[in-house]
NULO-79466 format. One record per residue (C-alpha): residue in three letters; x, y, z. Coordinates in pm, whole numbers, padded with zeros to 5 digits, always signed. Example, Ala and Ser with C-alpha at 12.3 -4.5 7.8 and 13.67 -1.06 7.14 Angstrom:
ala+01230-00450+00780 ser+01367-00106+00714 
***
This chain:
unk-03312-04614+01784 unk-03135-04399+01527 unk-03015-04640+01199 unk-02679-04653+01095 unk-02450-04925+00937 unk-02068-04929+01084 unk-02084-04561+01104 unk-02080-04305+01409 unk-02200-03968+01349 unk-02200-03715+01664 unk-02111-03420+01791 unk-02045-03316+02205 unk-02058-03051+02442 unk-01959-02970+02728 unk-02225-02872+02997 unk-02234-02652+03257 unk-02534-02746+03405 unk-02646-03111+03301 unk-02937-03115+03544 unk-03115-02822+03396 unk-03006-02928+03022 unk-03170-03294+03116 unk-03502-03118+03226 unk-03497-02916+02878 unk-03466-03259+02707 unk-03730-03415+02911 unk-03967-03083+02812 unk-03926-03147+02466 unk-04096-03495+02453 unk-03739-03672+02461 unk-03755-04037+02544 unk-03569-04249+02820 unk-03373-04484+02606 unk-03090-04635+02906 unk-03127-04480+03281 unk-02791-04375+03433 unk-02531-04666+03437 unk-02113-04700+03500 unk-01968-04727+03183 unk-01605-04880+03250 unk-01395-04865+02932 unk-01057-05052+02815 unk-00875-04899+02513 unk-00640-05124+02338 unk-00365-05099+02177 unk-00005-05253+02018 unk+00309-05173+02265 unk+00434-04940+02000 unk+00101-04704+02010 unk+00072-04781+01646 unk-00364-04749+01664 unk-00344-04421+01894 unk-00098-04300+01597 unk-00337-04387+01305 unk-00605-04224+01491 unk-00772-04586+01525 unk-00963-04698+01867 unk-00993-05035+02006 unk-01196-05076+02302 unk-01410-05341+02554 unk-01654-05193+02722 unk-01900-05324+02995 unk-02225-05127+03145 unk-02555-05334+03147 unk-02363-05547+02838 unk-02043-05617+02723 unk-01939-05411+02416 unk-01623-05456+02208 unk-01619-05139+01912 unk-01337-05062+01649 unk-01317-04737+01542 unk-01146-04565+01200 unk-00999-04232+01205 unk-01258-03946+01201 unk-01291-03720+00859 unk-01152-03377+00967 unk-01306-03207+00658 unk-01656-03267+00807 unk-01861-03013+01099 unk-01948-03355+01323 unk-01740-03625+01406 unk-01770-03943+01157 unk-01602-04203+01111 unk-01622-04600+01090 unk-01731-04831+01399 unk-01813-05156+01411 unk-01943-05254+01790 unk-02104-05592+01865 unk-02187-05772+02184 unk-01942-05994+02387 unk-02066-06200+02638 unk-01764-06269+02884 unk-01595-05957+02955 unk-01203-06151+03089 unk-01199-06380+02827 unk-01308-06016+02533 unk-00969-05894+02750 unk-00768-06231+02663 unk-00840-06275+02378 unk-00743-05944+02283 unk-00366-05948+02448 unk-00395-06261+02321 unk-00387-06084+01930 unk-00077-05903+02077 unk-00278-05622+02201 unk-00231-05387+02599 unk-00411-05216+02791 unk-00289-04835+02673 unk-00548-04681+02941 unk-00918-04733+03123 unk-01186-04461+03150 unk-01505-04422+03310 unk-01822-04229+03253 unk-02169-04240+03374 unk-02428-04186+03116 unk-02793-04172+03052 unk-02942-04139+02688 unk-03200-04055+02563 unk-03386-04021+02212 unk-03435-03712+02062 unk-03648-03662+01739 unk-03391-03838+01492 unk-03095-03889+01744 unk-02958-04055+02046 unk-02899-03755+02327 unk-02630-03892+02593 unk-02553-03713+02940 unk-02210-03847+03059 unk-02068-03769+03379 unk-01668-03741+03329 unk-01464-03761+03579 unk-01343-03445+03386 unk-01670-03260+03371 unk-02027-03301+03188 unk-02116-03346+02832 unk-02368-03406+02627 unk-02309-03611+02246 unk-02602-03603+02004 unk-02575-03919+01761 unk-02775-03947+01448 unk-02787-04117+01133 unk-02674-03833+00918 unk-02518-03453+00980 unk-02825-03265+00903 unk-03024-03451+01191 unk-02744-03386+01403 unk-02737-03023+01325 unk-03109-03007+01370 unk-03140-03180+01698 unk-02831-02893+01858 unk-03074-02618+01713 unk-03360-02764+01873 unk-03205-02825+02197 unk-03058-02416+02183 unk-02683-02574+02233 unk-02434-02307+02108 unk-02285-02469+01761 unk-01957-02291+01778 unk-01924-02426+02127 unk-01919-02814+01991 unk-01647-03033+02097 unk-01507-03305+01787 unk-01197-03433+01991 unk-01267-03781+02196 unk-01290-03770+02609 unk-00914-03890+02585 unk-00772-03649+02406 unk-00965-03387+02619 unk-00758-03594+02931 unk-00472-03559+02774 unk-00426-03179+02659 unk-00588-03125+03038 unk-00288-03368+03173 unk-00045-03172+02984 unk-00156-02823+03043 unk-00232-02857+03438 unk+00052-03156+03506 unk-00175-03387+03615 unk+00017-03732+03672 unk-00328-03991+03673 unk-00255-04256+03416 unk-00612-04321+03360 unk-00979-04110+03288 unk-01155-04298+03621 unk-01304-04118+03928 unk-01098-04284+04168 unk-00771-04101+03997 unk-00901-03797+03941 unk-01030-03777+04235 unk-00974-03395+04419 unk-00806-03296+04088 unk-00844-02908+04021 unk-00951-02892+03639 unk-01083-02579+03426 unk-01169-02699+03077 unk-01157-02340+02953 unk-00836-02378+02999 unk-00783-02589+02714 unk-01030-02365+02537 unk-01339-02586+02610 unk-01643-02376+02667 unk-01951-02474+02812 unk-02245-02572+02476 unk-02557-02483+02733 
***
């Protein structure tokens, strides 16, 4: 497991093939860290928006565990994606959810992914499915192993993706109409998306 205190460091891609990408990673001695699970998702906010506005994320999350992460606004000054999380285990998912509307927090939207991870000399390498495409994020303790670990793995760096999966669905939502409320299979189900056309190329 990579180290880090409160702090997420990563960087994504999107992939246009994640089955031959996976067999590069499994080629280069990477290690099965979690096998493919649902990850269902919760973001939470205050009726007026106010986190989404700050750039802020609170979310419950629940795969093989229950997961409930804060997260500060990233630094745009830096080449990855940091910025402050705290995440700690929950252990009863509906009562995580009352006890956050509870604090005056809603439901602003769900999403879904299914990922696998593995490690990756000095980083966490995770394949999520999207319900909006594939993707790869490589997590590390600090840039440079980060920056390593896309050299290694022959991802294109100019091709790297710092915006979250929501704000992906939402420029895609905008620029193709698309009136799902949510990131979740069921919803986007048949939906006709391009990410080039939001000027996401493929990292592989």
């Amino acid at each position: 497991m990579i180290q880090k205190i409160d702090q997420e460091i990563e960087v994504k891609f999107h992939l246009s093939n994640r089955a031959a990408f996976e067999q590069r990673l499994i080629k280069q001695n990477a290690i099965l860290l979690h096998a493919r699970i649902l990850e269902s998702n919760l973001r939470f906010d205050t009726p007026g928006r106010e986190l989404t506005h700050e750039h802020r994320v609170l979310r419950l999350r629940r795969d093989n565990h229950i997961h409930l992460t804060y997260k500060g606004p990233a630094d745009p000054n830096l080449p990855v994606t940091v910025r402050q999380e705290i995440e700690f285990e929950a252990n009863d998912f509906e009562a995580a959810h009352r006890f956050l509307v509870a604090l005056g927090y809603e439901v602003s939207v769900a999403y879904e992914k299914y990922r696998t991870t593995y490690i990756f000399e000095k980083v966490e390498v995770s394949l999520d499915e999207m319900p909006i495409g594939d993707f790869c994020e490589i997590e590390g303790a600090d840039i440079p192993a980060v920056q390593t670990a896309v050299e290694s793995l022959g991802l294109k760096w100019e091709a790297r993706i710092l915006e979250s999966y929501l704000a992906l669905f939402n420029n895609l939502r905008v620029k193709y109409g698309i009136p799902a409320d949510n990131l979740t299979f069921a919803e986007l189900q048949g939906t006709d998306i391009h990410l080039d056309g939001i000027g996401i190329k493929a990292g592989d």
